[in-house]
C-alpha positions, 0 to 999 in steps of 0.5 A: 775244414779248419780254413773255413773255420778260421776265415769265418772267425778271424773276420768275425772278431775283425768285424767286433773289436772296433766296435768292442773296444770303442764302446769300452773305451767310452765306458772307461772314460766316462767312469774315470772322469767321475772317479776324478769328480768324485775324489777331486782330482785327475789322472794324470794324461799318460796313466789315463789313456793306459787305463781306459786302452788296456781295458779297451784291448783287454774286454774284447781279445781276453775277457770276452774270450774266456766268457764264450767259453760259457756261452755268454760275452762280459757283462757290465758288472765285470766290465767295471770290474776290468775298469777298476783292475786297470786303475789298480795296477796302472796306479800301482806300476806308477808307484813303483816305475815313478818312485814317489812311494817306497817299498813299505808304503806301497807294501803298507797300501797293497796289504792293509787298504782299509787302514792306511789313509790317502794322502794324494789322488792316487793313493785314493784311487788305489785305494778305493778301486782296491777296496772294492775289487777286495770287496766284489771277488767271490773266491777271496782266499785263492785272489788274495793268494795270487795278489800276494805273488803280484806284489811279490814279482813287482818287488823282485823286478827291481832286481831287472836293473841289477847288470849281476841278474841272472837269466834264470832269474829274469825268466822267472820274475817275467812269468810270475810277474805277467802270469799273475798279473793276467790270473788276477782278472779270472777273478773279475768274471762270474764264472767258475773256472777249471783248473785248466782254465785258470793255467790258460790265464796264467800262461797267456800272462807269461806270454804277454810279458814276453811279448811287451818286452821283446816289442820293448828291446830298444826301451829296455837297453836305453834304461839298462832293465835286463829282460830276457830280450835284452839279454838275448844272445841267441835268438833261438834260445828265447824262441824255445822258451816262448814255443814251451809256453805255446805247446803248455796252453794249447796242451791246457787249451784241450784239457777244457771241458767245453765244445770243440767250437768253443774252443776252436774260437778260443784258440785263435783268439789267443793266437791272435795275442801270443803269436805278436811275440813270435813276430818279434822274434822273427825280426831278431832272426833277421838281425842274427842271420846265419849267426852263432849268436846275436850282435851286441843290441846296445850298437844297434839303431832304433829301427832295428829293433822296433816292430813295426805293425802297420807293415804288410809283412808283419801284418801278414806273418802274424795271420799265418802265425795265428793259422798255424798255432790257433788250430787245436 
């Protein structure tokens, strides 16, 4: 039965995301461009096609996911929610990432928006998407809660480029940084979520991080940033870190008060997103091999490292990871 039900709703999404996200990409584009008409200025090209492809990616695969929960898909207001939360945190990465603010100006953007006055493009886009994010969530006290941890593990990923890092520490700034990053935009929907529902937000995060930085390895060890894939000795070390944060979604997962098909569909769909990083992890298998530990990354070639999507095999695997963990 669960092989019927997977191929149904694995061709079913496959059959909605480009269409999904097309659409969203238009919406996004069209509104950046009048926020550049509006505050005159422009995004600069890298910053513009992170926003408008992070929503495009975000709005079918994860929004649209946790409104089917309720029985609905995301609606515009959210959706220009979504749009305004990917200029905030694209912009906000650029301050840190590009070093044009220091710590305190962005502490002083971050905390008192209404007070501090633009002095650039950016800051004025920051600001107003901030603004009006601050202005539209309802439960304000527990949002501003987990803003503060955002900024909180942004400060401390500084830390990633320090050689003396400790593991510990790499894994908490991953989790808290990626866990409240994604928390932040249960926010954005008009929806009241459980407790359980909100651990899922949080635990998708975690896993997204791990994600972007084990597809990032070969990035990371040029720029000498020190994340849990960087610092990977043994594969299966992180393998078990990852599996830990499955078995807690899935556990989370059941412990949602919905249909059993609500959220059938809503396990896969995550698995879809979660599984990406078990496919990188299959690759650093490879490289360690029968292996005590892993080969010094730093020596290896590019090709290595990198995960190539656009092969069968991987294509392939991922189905099969999906199959595999998606079942509830």
């Amino acid at each position: 039965m669960y092989v019927l039900r997977f191929i149904f709703i694995l061709v079913k999404f496959a059959f909605k995301l480009p269409a999904v996200r097309k659409q969203a990409a238009i919406d996004a584009t069209t509104y950046l461009h009048s926020v550049e008409a509006r505050l005159n200025g422009q995004f600069d090209e890298f910053t513009f096609k992170k926003i408008t492809k992070s929503h495009s990616l975000y709005l079918p695969i994860v929004n649209d996911s946790f409104t089917a929960l309720h029985g609905r898909s995301t609606n515009k207001t959210e959706q220009l929610r979504s749009v305004h939360y990917f200029i905030c945190s694209s912009v906000f990465d650029n301050f840190w990432d590009n070093k044009t603010h220091t710590a305190e100006q962005i502490a002083a953007i971050f905390y008192q928006p209404q007070q501090y006055q633009p002095a650039s493009f950016d800051e004025n886009v920051f600001v107003e998407s901030h603004l009006f994010l601050l202005n539209e969530v309802k439960r304000k006290e527990a949002y501003l809660q987990v803003l503060d941890k955002v900024f909180t593990a942004q400060q401390l990923s500084l830390k990633q480029f320090d050689k003396d890092i400790t593991n510990e520490a790499i894994q908490h700034i991953t989790f808290e940084k990626g866990g409240n990053s994604v928390l932040l935009c249960n926010y954005y929907l008009d929806v009241e979520p459980t407790k359980a529902e909100e651990q899922c937000w949080y635990l998708l995060g975690t896993m997204i991080q791990l994600t972007n930085d084990l597809f990032d390895t070969y990035k990371d060890l040029q720029q000498h940033s020190y994340t849990l894939a960087t610092r990977c000795t043994n594969v299966y070390e992180v393998e078990s870190i990852y599996l830990h944060q499955i078995a807690q979604l899935k556990h989370c997962i059941a412990q949602l008060p919905y249909k059993k098909n609500l959220k059938q569909y809503f396990s896969i769909v995550m698995a879809s997103t979660y599984t990406l990083g078990l496919v990188a992890v299959e690759q650093l298998k490879k490289i360690q091999g029968n292996n005590a530990t892993m080969p010094d990354l730093r020596y290896l070639p590019r090709k290595a490292l990198i995960i190539d999507m656009e092969k069968i095999s991987n294509v392939w695997l991922w189905i099969k990871l999906i199959f595999k963990y998606g079942k509830l």
